[in-house]
N, CA and C atoms as an extended XYZ file, in Angstrom:
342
Properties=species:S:1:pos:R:3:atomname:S:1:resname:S:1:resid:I:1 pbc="F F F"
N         5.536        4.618      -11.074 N   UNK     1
C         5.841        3.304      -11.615 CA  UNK     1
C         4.526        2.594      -11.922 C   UNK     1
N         4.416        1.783      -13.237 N   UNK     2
C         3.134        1.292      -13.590 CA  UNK     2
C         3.376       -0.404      -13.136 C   UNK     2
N         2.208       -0.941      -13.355 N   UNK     3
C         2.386       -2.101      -13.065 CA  UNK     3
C         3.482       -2.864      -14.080 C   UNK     3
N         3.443       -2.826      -14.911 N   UNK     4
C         4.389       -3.350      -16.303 CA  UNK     4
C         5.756       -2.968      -15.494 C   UNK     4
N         5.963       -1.792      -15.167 N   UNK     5
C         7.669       -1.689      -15.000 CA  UNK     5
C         7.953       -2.227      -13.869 C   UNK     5
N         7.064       -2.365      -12.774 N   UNK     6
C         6.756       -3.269      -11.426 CA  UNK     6
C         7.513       -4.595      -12.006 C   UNK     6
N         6.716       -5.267      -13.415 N   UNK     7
C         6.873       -6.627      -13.814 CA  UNK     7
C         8.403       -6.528      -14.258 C   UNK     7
N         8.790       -5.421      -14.955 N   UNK     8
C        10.087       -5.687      -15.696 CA  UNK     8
C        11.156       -5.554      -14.804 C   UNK     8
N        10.968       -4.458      -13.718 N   UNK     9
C        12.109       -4.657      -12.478 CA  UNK     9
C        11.853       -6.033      -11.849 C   UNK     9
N        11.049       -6.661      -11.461 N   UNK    10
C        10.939       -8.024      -10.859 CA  UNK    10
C        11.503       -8.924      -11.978 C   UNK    10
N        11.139       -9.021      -13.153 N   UNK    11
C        11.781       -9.853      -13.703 CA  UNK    11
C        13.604       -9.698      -13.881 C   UNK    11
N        13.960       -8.259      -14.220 N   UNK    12
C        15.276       -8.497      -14.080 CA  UNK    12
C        15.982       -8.555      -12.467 C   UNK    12
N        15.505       -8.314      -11.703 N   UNK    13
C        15.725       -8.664      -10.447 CA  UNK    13
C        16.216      -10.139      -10.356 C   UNK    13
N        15.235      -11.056      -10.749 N   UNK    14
C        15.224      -12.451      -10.865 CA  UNK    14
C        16.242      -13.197      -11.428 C   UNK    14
N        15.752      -12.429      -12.391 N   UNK    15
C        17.353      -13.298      -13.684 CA  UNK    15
C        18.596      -12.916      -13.172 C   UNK    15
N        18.605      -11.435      -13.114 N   UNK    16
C        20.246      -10.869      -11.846 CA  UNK    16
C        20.748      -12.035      -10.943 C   UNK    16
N        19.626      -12.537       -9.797 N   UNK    17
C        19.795      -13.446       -9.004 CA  UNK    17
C        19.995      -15.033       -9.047 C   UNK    17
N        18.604      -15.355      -10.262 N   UNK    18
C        18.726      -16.497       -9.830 CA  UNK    18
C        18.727      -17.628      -11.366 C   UNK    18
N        19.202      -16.301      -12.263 N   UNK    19
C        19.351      -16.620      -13.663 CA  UNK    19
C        18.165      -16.194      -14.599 C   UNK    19
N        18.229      -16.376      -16.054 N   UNK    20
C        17.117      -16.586      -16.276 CA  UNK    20
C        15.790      -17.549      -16.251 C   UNK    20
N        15.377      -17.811      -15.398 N   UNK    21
C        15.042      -19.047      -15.336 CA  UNK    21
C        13.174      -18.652      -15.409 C   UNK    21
N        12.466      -17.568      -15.188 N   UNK    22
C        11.601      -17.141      -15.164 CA  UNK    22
C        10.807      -15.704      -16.433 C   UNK    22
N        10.062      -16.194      -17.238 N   UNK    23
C         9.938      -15.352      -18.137 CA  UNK    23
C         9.040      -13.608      -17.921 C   UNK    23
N         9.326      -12.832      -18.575 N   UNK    24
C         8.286      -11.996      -18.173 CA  UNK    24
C         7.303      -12.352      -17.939 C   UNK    24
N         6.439      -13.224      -19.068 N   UNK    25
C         4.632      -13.522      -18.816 CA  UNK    25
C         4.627      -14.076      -17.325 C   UNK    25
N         5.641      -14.987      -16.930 N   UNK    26
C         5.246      -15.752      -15.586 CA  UNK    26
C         5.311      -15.301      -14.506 C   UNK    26
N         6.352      -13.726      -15.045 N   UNK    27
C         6.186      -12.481      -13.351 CA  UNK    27
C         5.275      -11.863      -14.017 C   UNK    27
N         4.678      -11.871      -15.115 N   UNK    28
C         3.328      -10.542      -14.807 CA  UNK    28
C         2.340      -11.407      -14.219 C   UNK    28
N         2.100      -12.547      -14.193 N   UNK    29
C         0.737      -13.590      -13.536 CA  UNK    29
C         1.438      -13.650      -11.902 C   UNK    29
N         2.649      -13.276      -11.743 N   UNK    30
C         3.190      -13.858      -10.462 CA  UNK    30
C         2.309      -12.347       -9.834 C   UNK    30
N         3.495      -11.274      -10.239 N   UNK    31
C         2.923       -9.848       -9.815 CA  UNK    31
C         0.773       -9.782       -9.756 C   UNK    31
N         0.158      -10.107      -10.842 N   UNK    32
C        -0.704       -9.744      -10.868 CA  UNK    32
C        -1.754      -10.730       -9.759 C   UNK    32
N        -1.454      -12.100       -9.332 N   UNK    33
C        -1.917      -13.065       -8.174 CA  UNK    33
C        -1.499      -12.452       -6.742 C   UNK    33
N         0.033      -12.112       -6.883 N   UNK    34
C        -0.099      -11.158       -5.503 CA  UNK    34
C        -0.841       -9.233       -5.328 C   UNK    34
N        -1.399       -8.919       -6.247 N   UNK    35
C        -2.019       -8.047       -6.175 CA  UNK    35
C        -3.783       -8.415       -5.990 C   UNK    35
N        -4.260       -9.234       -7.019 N   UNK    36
C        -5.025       -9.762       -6.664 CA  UNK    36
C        -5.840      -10.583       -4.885 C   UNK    36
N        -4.097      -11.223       -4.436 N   UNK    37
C        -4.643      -12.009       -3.140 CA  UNK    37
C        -4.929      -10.700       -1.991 C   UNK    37
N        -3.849       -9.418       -2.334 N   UNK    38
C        -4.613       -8.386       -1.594 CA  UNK    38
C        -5.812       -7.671       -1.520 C   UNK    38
N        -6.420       -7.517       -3.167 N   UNK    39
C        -7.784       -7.012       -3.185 CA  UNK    39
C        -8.811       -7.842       -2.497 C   UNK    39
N        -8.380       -9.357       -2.281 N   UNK    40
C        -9.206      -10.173       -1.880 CA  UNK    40
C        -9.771      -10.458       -0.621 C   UNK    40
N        -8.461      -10.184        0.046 N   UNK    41
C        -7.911       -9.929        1.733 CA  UNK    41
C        -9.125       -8.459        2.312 C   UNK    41
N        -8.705       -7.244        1.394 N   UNK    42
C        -9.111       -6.377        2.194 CA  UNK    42
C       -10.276       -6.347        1.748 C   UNK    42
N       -11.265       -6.969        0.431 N   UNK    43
C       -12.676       -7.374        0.196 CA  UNK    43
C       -13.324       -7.518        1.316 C   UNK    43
N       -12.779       -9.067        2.449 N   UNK    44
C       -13.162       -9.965        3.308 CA  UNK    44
C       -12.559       -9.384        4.160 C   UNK    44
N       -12.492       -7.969        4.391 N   UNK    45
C       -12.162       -7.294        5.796 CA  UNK    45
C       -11.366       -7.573        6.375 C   UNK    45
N        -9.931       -8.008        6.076 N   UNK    46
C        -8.951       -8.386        6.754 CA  UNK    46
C        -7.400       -7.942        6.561 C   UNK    46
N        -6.666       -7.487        7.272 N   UNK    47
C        -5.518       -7.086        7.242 CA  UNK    47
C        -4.333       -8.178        6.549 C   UNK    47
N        -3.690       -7.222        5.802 N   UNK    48
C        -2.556       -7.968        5.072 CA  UNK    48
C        -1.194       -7.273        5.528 C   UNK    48
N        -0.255       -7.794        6.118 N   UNK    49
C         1.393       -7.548        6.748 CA  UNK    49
C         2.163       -8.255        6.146 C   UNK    49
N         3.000       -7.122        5.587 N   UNK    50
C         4.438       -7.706        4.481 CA  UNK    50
C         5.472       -7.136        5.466 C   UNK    50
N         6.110       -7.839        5.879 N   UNK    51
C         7.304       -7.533        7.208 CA  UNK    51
C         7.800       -6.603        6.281 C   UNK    51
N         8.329       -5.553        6.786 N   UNK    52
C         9.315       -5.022        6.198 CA  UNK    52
C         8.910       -3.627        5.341 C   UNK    52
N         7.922       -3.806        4.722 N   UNK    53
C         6.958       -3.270        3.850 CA  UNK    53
C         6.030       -2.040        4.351 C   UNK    53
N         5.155       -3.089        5.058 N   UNK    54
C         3.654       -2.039        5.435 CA  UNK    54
C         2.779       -3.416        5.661 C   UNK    54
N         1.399       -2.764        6.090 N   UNK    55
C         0.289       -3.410        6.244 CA  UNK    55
C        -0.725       -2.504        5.488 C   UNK    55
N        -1.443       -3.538        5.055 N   UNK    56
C        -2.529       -2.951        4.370 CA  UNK    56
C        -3.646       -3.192        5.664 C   UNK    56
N        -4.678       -2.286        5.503 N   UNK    57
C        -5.971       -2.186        6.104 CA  UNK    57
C        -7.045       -1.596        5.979 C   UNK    57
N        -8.070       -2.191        6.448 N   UNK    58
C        -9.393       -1.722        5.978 CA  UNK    58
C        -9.853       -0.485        7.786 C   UNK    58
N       -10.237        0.293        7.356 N   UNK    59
C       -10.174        1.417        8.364 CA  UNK    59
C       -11.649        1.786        7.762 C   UNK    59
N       -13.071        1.876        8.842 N   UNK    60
C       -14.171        2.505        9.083 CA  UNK    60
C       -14.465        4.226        8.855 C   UNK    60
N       -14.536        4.577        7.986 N   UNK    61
C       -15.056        5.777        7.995 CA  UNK    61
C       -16.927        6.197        8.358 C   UNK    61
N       -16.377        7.259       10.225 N   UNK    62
C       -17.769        7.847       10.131 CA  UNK    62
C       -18.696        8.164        8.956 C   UNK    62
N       -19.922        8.240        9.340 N   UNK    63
C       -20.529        9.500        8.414 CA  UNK    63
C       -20.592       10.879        8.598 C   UNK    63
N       -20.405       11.307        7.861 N   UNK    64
C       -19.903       12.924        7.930 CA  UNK    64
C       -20.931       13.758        7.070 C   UNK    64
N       -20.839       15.304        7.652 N   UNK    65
C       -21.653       15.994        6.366 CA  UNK    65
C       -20.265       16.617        5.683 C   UNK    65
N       -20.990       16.886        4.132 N   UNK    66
C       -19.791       17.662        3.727 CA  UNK    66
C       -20.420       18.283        2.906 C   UNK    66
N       -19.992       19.283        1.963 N   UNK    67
C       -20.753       20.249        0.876 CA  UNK    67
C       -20.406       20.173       -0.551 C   UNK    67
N       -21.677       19.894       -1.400 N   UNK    68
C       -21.694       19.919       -2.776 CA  UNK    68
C       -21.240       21.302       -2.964 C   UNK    68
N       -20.071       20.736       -3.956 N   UNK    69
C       -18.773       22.113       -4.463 CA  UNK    69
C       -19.205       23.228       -5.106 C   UNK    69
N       -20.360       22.693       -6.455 N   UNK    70
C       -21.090       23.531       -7.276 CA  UNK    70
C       -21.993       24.555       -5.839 C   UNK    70
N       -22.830       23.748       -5.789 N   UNK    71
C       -24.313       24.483       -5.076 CA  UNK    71
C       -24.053       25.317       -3.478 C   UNK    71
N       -23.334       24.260       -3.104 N   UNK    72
C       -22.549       24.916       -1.470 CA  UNK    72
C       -23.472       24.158       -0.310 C   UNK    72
N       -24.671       23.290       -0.914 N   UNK    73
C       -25.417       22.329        0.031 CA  UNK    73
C       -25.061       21.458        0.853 C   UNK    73
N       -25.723       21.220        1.733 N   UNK    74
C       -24.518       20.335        3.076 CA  UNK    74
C       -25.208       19.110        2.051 C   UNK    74
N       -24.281       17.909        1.962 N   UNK    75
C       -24.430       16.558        1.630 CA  UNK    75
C       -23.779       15.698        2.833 C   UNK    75
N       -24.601       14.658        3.093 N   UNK    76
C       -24.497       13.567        3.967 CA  UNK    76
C       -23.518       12.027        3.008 C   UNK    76
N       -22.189       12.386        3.989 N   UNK    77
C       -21.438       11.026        3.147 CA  UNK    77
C       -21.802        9.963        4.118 C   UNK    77
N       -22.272        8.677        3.477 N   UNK    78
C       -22.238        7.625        4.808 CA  UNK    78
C       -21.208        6.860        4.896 C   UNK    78
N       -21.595        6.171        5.958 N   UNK    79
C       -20.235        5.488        6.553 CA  UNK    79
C       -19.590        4.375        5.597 C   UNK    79
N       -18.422        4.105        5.743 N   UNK    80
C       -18.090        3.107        4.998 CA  UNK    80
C       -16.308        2.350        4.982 C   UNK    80
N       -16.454        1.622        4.488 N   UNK    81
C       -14.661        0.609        4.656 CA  UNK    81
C       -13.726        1.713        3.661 C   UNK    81
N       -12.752        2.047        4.190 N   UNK    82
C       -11.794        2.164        3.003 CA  UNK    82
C       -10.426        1.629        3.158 C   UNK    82
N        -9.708        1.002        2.524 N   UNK    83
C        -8.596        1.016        2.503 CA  UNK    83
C        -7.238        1.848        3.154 C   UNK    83
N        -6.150        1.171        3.413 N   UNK    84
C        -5.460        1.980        3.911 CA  UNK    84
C        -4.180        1.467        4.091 C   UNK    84
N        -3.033        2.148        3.701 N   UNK    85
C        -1.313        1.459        3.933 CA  UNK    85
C        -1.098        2.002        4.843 C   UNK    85
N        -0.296        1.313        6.089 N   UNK    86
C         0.796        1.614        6.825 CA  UNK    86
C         1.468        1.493        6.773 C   UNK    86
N         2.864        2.339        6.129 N   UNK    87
C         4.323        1.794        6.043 CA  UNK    87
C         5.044        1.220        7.354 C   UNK    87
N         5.630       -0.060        6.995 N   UNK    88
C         7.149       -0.409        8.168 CA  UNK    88
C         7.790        0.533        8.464 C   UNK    88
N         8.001        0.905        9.646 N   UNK    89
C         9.411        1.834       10.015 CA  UNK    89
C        10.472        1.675        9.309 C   UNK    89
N        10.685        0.229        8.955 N   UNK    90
C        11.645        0.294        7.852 CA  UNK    90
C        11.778        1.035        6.987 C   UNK    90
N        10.533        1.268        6.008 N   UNK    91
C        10.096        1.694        5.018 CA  UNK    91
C        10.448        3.203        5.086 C   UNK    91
N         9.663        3.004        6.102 N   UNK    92
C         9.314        5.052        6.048 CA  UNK    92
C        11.185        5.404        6.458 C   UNK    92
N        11.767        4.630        7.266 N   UNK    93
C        13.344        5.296        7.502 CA  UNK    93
C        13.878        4.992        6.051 C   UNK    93
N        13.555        4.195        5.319 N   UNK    94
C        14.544        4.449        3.806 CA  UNK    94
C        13.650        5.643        3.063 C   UNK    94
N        12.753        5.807        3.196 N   UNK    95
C        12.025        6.714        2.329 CA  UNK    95
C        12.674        8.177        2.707 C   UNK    95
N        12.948        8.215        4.476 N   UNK    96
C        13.498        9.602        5.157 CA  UNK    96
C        14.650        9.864        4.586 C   UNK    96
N        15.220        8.391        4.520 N   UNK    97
C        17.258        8.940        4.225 CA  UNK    97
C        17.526        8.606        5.768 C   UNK    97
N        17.130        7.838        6.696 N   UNK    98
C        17.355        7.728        7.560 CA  UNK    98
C        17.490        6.832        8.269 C   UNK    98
N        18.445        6.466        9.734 N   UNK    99
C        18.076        5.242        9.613 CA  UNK    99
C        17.837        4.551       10.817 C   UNK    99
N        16.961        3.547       10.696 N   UNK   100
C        16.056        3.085       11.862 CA  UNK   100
C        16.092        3.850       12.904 C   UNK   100
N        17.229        3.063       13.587 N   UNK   101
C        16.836        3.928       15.383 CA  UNK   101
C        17.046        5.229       15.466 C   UNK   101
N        16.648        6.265       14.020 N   UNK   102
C        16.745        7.727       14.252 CA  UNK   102
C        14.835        8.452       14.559 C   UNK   102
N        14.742        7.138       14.139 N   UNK   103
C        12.746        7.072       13.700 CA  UNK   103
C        12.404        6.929       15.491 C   UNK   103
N        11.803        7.834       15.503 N   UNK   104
C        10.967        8.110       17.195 CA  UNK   104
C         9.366        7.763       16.448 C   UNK   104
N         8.814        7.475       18.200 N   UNK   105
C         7.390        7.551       17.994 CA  UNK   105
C         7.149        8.664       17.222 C   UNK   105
N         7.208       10.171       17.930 N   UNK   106
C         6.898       11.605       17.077 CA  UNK   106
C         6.727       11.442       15.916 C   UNK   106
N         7.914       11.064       15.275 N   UNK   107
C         8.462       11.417       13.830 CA  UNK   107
C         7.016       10.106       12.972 C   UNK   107
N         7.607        8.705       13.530 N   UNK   108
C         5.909        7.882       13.049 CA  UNK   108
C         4.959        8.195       12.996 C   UNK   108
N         4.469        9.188       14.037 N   UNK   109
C         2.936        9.791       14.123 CA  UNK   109
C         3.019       11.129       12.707 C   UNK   109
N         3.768       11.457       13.040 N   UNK   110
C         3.970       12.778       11.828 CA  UNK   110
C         3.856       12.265       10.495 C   UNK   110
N         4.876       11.433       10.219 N   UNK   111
C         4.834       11.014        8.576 CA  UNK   111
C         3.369       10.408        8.428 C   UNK   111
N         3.345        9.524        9.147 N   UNK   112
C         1.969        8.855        8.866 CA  UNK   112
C         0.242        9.440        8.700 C   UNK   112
N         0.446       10.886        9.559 N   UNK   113
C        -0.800       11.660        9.725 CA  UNK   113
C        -1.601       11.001       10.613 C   UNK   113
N        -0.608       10.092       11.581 N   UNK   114
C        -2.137        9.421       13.034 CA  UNK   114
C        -1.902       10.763       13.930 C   UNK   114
């Protein structure tokens, strides 16, 4: 899904609900301010939680060696922030086909790769 069809399901979402009362242009600035307030969040090192959803987070990566693909030379990656989603249990049980209280710790650690 691209951002545009992001905008066009939100917009007919809207109108479904609450009429037409909101135009496309004003959910693509709506959509594109809440994408924005997240790049901004995890810029300034800080966690963002959408109940229901996930959390976004910024997670420390060691420095590591690893090897240039061509040559086969060890290369030194340094340390650094990257990004990172955690889905809601919610989430991840609709994603399974499943539902909530079938989701164990196990099964969280598994999907997630902690």
């Amino acid at each position: 899904m691209t951002k545009a069809d992001l905008v066009e399901r939100v917009t007919a979402q809207i109108s479904r609900t609450a009429g037409p009362m909101i135009s496309k242009k004003d959910c693509a600035r709506v959509v594109d301010a809440f994408l924005e307030s997240i790049k901004e969040a995890l810029q300034g090192q800080k966690n963002i939680e959408v109940r229901g959803f996930g959390t976004f987070k910024i997670r420390h990566r060691k420095t590591r060696m690893a090897r240039n693909p061509r040559t086969g030379s060890p290369v030194e990656v340094s340390a650094r922030p990257v990004p990172v989603f955690k889905p809601s249990k919610e989430l991840r049980a609709m994603v399974a086909g499943v539902d909530i209280s079938e989701l164990e710790d196990d099964d969280v650690e598994e999907m997630t790769g902690a």
